[in-house]
DORONU-566715 format. One record per residue (C-alpha): residue number from 1; z, x, y. Coordinates in nm, 3 decimals, padded with zeros to 5 digits. Example, Ala and Ser with C-alpha at 12.3 -4.5 7.8 and 13.67 -1.06 7.14 Angstrom:
<site resi="1" Z="00.780" X="01.230" Y="-00.450"/>
<site resi="2" Z="00.714" X="01.367" Y="-00.106"/>
REM end
This chain:
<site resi="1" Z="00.000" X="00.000" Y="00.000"/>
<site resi="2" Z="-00.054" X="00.089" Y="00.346"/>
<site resi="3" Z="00.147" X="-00.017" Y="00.660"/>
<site resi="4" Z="-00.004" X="-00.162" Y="00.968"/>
<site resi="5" Z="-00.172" X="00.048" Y="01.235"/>
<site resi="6" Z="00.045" X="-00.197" Y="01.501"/>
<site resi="7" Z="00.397" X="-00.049" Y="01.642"/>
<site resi="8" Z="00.675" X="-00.067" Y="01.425"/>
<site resi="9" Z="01.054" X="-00.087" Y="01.526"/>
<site resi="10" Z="01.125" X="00.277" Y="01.388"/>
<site resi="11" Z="00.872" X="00.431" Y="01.612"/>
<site resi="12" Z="01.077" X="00.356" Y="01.924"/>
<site resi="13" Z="01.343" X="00.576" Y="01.766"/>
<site resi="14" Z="01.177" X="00.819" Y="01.583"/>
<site resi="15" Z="01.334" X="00.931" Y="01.233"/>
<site resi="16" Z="01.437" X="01.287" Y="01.163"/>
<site resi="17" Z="01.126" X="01.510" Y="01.078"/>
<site resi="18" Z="01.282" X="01.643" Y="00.805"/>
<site resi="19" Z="01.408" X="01.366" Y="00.603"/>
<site resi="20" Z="01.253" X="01.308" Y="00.283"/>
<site resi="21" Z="00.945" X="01.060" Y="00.299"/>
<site resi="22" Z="01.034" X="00.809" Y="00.050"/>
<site resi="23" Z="01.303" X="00.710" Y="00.220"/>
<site resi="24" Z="01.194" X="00.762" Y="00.545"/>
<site resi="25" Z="00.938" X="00.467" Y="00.438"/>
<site resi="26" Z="01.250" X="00.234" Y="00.256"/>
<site resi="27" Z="01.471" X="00.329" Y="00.634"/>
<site resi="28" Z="01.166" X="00.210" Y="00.850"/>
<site resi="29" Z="01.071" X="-00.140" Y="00.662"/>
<site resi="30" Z="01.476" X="-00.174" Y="00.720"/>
<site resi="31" Z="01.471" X="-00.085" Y="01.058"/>
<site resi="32" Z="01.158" X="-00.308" Y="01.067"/>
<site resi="33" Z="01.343" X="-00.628" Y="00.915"/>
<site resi="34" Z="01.569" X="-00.672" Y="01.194"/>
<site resi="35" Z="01.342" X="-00.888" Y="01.344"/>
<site resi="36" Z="01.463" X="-01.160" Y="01.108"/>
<site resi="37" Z="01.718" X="-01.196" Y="01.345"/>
<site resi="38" Z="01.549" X="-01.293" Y="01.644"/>
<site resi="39" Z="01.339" X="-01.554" Y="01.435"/>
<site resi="40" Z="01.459" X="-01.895" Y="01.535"/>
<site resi="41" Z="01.399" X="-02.220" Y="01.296"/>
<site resi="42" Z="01.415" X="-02.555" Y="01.423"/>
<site resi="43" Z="01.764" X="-02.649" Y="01.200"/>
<site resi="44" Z="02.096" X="-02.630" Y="01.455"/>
<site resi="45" Z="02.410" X="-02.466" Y="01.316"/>
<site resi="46" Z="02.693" X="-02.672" Y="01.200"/>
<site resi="47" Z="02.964" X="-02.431" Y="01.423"/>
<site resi="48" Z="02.794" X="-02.386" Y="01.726"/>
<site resi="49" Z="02.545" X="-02.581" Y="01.983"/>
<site resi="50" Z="02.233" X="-02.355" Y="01.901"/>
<site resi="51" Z="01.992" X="-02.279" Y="01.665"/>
<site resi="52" Z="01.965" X="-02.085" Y="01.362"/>
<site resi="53" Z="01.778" X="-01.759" Y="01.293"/>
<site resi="54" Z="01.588" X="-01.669" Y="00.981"/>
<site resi="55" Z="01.849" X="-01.419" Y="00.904"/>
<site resi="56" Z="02.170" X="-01.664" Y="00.900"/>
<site resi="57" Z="01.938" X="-01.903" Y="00.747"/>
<site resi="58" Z="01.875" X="-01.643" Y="00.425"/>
<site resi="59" Z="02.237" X="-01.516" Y="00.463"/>
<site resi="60" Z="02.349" X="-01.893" Y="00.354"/>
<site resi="61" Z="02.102" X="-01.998" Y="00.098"/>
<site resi="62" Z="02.233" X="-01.678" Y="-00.123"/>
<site resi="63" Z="02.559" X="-01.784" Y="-00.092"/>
<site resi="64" Z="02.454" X="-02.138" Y="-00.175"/>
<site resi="65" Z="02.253" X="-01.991" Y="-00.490"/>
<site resi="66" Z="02.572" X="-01.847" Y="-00.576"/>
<site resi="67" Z="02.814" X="-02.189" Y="-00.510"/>
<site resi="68" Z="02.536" X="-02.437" Y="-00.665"/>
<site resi="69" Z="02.408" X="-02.242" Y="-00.934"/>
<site resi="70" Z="02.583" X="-02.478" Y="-01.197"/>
<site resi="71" Z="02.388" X="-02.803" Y="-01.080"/>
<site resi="72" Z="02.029" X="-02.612" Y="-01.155"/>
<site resi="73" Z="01.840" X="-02.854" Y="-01.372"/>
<site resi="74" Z="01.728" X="-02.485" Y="-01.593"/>
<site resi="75" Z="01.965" X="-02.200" Y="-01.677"/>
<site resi="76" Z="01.861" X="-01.958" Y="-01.408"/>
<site resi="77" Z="01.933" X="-01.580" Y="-01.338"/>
<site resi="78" Z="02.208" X="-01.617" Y="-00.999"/>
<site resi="79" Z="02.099" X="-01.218" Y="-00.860"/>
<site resi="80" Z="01.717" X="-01.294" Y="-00.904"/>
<site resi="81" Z="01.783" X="-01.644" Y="-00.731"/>
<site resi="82" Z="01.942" X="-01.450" Y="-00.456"/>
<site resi="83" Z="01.668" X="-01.172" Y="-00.446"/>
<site resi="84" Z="01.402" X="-01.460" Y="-00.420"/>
<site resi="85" Z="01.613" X="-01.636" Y="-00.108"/>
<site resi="86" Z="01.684" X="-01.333" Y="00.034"/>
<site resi="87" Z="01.332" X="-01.226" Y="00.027"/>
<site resi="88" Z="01.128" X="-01.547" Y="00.096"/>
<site resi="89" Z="01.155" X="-01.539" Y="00.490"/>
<site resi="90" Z="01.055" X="-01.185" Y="00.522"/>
<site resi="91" Z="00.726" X="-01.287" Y="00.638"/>
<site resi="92" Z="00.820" X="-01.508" Y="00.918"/>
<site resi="93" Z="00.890" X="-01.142" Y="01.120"/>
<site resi="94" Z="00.524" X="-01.125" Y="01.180"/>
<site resi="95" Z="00.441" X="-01.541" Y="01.113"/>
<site resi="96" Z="00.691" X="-01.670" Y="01.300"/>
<site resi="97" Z="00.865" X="-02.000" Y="01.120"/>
<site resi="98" Z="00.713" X="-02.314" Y="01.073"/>
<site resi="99" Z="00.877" X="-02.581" Y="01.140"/>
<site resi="100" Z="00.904" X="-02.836" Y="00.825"/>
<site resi="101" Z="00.752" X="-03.093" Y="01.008"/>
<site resi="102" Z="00.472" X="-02.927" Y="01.200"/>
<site resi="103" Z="00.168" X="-03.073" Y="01.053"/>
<site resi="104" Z="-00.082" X="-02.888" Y="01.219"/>
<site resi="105" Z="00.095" X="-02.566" Y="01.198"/>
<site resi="106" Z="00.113" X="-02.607" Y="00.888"/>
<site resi="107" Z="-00.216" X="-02.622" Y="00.825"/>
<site resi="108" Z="-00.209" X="-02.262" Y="00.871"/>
<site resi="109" Z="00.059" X="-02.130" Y="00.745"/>
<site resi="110" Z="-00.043" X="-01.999" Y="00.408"/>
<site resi="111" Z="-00.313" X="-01.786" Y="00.594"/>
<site resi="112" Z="-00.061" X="-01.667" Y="00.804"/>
<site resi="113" Z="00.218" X="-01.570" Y="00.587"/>
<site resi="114" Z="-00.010" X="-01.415" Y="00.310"/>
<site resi="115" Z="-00.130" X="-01.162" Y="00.615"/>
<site resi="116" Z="00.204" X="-01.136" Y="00.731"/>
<site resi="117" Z="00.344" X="-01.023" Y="00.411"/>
<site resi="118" Z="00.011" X="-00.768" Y="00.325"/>
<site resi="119" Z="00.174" X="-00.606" Y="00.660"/>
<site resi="120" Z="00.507" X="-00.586" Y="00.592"/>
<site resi="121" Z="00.551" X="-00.526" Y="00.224"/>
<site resi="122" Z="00.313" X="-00.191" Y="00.281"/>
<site resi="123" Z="00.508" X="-00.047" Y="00.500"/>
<site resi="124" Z="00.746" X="00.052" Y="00.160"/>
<site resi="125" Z="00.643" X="00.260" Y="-00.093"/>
<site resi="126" Z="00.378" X="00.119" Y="-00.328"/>
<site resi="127" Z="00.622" X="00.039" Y="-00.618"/>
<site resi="128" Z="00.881" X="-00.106" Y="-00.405"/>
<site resi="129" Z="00.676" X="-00.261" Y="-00.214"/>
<site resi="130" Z="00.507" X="-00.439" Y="-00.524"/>
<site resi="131" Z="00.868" X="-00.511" Y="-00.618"/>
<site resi="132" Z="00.905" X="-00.728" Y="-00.318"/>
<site resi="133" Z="00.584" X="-00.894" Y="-00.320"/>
<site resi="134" Z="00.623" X="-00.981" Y="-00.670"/>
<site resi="135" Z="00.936" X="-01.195" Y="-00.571"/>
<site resi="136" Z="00.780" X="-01.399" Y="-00.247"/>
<site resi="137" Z="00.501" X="-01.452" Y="-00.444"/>
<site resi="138" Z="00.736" X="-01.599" Y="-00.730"/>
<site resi="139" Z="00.901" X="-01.841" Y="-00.487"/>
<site resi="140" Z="00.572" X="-01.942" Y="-00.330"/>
<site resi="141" Z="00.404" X="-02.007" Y="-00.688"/>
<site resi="142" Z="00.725" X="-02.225" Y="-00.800"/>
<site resi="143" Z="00.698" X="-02.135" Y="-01.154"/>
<site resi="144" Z="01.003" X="-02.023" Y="-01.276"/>
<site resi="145" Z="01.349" X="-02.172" Y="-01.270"/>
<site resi="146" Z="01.499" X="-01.925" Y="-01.042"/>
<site resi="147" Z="01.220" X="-01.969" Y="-00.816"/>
<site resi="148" Z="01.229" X="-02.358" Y="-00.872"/>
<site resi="149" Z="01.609" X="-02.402" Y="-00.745"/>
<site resi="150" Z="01.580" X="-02.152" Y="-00.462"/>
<site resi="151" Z="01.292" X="-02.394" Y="-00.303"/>
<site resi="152" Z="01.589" X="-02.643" Y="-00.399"/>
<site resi="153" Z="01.814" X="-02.484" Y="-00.215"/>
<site resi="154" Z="01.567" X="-02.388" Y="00.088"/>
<site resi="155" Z="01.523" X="-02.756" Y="00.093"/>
<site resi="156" Z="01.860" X="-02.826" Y="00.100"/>
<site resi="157" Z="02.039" X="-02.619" Y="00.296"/>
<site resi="158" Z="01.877" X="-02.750" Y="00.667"/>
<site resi="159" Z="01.956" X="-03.097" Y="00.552"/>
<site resi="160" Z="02.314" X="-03.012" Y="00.571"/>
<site resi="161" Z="02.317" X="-02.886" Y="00.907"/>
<site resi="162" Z="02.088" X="-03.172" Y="01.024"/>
<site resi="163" Z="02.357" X="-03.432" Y="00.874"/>
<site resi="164" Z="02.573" X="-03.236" Y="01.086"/>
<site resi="165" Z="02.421" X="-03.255" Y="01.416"/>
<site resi="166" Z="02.400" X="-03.609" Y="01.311"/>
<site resi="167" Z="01.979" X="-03.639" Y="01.278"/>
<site resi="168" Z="01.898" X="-03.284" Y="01.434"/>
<site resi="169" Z="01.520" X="-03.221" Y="01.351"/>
<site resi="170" Z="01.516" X="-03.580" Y="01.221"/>
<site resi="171" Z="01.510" X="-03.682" Y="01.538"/>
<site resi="172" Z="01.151" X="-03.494" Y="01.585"/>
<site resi="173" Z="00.925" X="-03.770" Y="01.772"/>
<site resi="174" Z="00.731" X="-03.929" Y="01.545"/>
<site resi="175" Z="00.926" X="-03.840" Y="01.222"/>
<site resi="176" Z="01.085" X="-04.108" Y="00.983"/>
<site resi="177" Z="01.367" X="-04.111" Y="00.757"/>
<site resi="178" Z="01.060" X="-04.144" Y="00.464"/>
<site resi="179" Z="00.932" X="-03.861" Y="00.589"/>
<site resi="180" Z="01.216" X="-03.658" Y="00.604"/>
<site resi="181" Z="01.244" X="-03.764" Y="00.203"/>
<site resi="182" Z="00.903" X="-03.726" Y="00.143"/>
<site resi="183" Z="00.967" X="-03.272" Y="00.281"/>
<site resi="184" Z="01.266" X="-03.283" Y="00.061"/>
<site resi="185" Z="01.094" X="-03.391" Y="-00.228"/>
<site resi="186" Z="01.103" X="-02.990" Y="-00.372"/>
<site resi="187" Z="01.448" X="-03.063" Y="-00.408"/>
<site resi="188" Z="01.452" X="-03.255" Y="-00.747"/>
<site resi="189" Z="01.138" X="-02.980" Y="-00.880"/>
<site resi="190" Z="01.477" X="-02.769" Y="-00.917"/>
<site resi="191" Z="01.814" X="-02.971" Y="-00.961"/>
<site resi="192" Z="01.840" X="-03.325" Y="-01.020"/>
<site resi="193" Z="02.191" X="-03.332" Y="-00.854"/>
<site resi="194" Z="02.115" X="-03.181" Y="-00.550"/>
<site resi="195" Z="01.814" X="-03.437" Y="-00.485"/>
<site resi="196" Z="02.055" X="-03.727" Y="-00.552"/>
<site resi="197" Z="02.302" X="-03.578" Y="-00.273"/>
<site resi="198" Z="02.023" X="-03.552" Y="-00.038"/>
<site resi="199" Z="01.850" X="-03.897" Y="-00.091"/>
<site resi="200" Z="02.207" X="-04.056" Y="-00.031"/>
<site resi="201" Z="02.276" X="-03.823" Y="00.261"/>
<site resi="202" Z="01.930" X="-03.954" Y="00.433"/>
<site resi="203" Z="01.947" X="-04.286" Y="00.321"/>
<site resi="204" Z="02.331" X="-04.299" Y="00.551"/>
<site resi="205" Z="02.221" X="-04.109" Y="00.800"/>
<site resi="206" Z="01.875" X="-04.352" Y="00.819"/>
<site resi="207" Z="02.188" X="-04.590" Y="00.823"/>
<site resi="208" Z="02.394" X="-04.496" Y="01.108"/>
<site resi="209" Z="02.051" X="-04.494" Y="01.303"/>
<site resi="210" Z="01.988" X="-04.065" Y="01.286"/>
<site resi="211" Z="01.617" X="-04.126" Y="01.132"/>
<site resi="212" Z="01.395" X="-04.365" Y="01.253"/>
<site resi="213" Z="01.345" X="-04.647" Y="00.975"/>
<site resi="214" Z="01.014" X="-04.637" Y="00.871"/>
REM end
């Protein structure tokens, strides 16, 4: 692999000339992934009046994966779950997030996040960098139980915080509560339980007037 001709964060600061290359390569795509925290998504936080970042956001679905793990519909690996959470948003450094219910950024968002992650995955070495690729294409594809719950839990986890700021991106003009089940569909793909929870969590908050009624 082969990292992008474009700036990168390590070049403002310069690494040691001297340090071995390997992991001069593994420092810089670290250096590189701090962007994650200036990402923002749409979702508010549940402990403060703002919104999340991609970072936080990743941060809490591995500890979810590791909290929830028993209501997976398929025995599942917990540390591969948590490599393929961890991992997933990676891309939205260069792709920015999409917001869930974006139609017509979404149209474009595959094209997008397959560049983004060309970019950023060959800035490591070519085995490592394989190694991550290998797990956000896993959780794009969907076809393995790990990768099955942790869209469950990517799902999941802004529906919380939504029911928390009462609506929150529920509230998007133009969005119903059907829609809002129709994007959490993924949910039950990966754990029966958790889809349950999150019908019954819409269908009160459609209740109490936070989604529009379709």
């Amino acid at each position: 692999m082969t990292s992008s001709d474009a700036e990168l964060l390590a070049d403002r600061t310069p690494l040691p000339s001297d340090l071995d290359s390997r992991l001069r390569e593994h420092l810089t795509f670290l250096i590189e992934v701090d962007q994650l925290k200036t990402i923002l998504r749409a979702s508010p936080l549940a402990a403060a009046d703002r919104r999340e970042n991609d970072a936080e956001h990743s941060w809490h679905l591995a500890l979810m994966v590791m909290v929830l793990a028993e209501y997976a519909d398929e025995p599942i690996d917990v540390g591969h779950t948590i490599k393929l959470v961890v991992v997933h948003d990676l891309v939205e450094i260069y792709a920015g997030d999409t917001p869930i219910y974006d139609t017509k950024l979404g149209e474009s968002q595959q094209e997008r996040e397959e560049a983004a992650a060309d970019r950023l995955f060959g800035i490591l070495p070519d085995d490592s960098g394989r190694q991550l690729r290998a797990l956000w294409d896993e959780f794009e594809a969907r076809q393995t139980p790990e990768a099955r719950f942790a869209k469950a839990i990517d799902r999941f986890q802004p529906l919380l915080l939504n029911w928390m700021a009462k609506g929150g991106t529920w509230r998007t003009p133009g969005v119903t509560a059907n829609d809002v089940r129709s994007r959490k569909a993924a949910i039950g793909e990966g754990s029966a339980a958790l889809y349950d929870a999150a019908m019954q969590l819409i269908d009160e908050g459609e209740r109490r007037g936070w989604a529009r009624t379709s």
